[in-house]
ZAMARGU-4260 file (C-alpha; in steps of 0.2 Angstrom, whole numbers, plus 5000, padded with zeros to 4 digits):
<rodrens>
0) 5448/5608/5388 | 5441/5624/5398 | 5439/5623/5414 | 5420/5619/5419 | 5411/5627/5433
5) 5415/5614/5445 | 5425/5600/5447 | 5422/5588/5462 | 5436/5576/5463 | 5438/5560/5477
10) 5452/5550/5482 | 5451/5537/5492 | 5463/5519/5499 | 5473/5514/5510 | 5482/5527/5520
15) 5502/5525/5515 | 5495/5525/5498 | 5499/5544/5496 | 5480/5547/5493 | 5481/5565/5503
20) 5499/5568/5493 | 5488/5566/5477 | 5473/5576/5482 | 5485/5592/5488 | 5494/5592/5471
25) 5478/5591/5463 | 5471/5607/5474 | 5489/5616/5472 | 5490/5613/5452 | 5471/5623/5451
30) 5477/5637/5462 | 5493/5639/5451 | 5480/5639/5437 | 5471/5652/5443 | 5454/5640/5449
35) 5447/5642/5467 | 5454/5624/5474 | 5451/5617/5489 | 5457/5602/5497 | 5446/5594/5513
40) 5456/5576/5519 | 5447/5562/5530 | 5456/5547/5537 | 5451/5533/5547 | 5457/5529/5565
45) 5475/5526/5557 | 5487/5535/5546 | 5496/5524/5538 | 5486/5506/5536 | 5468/5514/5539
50) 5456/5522/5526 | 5461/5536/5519 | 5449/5548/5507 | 5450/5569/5502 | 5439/5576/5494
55) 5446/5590/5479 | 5435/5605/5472 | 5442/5616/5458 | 5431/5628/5453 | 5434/5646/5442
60) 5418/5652/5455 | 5421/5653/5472 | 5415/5636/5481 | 5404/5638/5495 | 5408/5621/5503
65) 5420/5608/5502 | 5405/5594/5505 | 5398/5585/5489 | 5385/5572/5486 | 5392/5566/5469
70) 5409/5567/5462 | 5414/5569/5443 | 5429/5559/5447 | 5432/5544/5458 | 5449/5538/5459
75) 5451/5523/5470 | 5467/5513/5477 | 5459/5499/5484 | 5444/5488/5484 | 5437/5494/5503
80) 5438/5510/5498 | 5429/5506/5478 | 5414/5498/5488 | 5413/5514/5500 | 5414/5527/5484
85) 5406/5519/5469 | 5389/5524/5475 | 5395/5545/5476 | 5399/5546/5459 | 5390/5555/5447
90) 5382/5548/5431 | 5390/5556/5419 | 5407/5553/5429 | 5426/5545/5427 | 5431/5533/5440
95) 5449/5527/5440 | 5454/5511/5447 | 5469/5505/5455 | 5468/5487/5445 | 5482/5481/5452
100) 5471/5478/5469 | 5455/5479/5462 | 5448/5464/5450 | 5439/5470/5434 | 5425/5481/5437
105) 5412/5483/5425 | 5403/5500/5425 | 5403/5513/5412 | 5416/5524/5412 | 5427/5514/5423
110) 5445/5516/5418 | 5459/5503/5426 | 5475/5508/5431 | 5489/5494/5436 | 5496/5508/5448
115) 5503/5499/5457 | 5512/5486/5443 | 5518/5502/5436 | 5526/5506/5451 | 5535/5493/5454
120) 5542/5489/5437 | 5548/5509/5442 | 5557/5503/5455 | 5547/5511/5468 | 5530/5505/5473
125) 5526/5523/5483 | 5524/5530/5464 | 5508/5521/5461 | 5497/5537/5465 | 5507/5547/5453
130) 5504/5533/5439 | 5485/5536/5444 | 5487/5555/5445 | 5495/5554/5429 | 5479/5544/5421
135) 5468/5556/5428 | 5478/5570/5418 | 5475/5559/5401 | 5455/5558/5405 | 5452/5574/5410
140) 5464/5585/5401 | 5464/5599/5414 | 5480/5599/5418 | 5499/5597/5409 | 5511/5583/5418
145) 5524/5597/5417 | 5512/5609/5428 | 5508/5595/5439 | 5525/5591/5439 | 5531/5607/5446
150) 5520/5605/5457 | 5526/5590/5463 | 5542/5596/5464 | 5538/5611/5476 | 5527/5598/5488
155) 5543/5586/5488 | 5557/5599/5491 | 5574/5599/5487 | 5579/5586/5501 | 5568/5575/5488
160) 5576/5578/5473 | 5581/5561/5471 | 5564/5558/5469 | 5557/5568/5455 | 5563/5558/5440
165) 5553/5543/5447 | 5538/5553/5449 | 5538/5560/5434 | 5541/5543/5427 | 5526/5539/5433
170) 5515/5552/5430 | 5519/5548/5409 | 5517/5531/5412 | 5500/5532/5420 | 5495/5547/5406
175) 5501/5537/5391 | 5491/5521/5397 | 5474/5531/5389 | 5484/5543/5377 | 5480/5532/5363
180) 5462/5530/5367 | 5461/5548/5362
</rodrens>
């Protein structure tokens, strides 16, 4: 799928939930691609514990501001944070869905995610925003897990390297949770 003009992205939770992590590889995987990226982060009075939300923009023009109304995607780790977004989300747009912490929502074009079930049956549960990474790679096709996974792989470092089979784990399990709805 080629790239649109403009791709307004927000993640939001808890902070610990690596919602930032999630947003800088998304930023990082467009600039590696060639798009204009940008990644503008917003946390609550805490860092880990309080709110936690970044907003993304890939884009192949320049972007003249990293403030949107209306995102084309929502992807959401907890319930406070569903509540705050679900409003800021276009029509036409995706919203993801960490249904682990969030009962059923019903509104069209909302996707569940058990992030954090995925996690843990992993063995990790700090792998649950790459389970939702890896469904957002599934529903909006604008990026490969491998290219994301290099990615990940530069963000982590080699000190991590006992981290990126985990991680890649869970990027496949969160893509193949809507590859067969394709």
């Amino acid at each position: 799928m080629p790239m649109k003009k403009l791709e307004r992205i927000t993640v939001a939770g808890f902070g610990g939930q690596g919602v930032m992590m999630l947003g800088q590889i998304l930023a990082h995987a467009g600039n590696d691609k060639g798009y204009n990226a940008l990644w503008h982060p917003s946390y609550g009075p805490e860092t880990r514990g309080g709110t936690a939300n970044c907003s993304v923009i890939l884009s192949d023009a320049p972007i003249n501001s990293p403030v949107f109304s209306k995102a084309d995607t929502l992807i959401i780790m907890n319930r406070p944070s569903l509540e705050k977004f679900k409003n800021k989300l276009r029509e036409d747009g995706i919203l993801l869905y960490n249904s682990s912490l969030i009962d059923e929502f019903a509104q069209v074009n909302a996707h569940p995610v058990p992030a954090n079930d995925i996690a843990l049956k992993l063995g990790n549960p700090r792998v649950a925003n790459m389970a939702m990474l890896g469904a957002y790679l599934a529903l909006k096709s604008l990026f490969t897990v491998e290219e994301v996974f290099e990615v990940l792989k530069s963000f982590l470092g080699e000190g991590k390297k006992d981290l990126f089979d985990i991680n890649h784990r869970a990027l496949l399990a969160g893509k193949n949770l809507f590859e067969v709805e394709r």
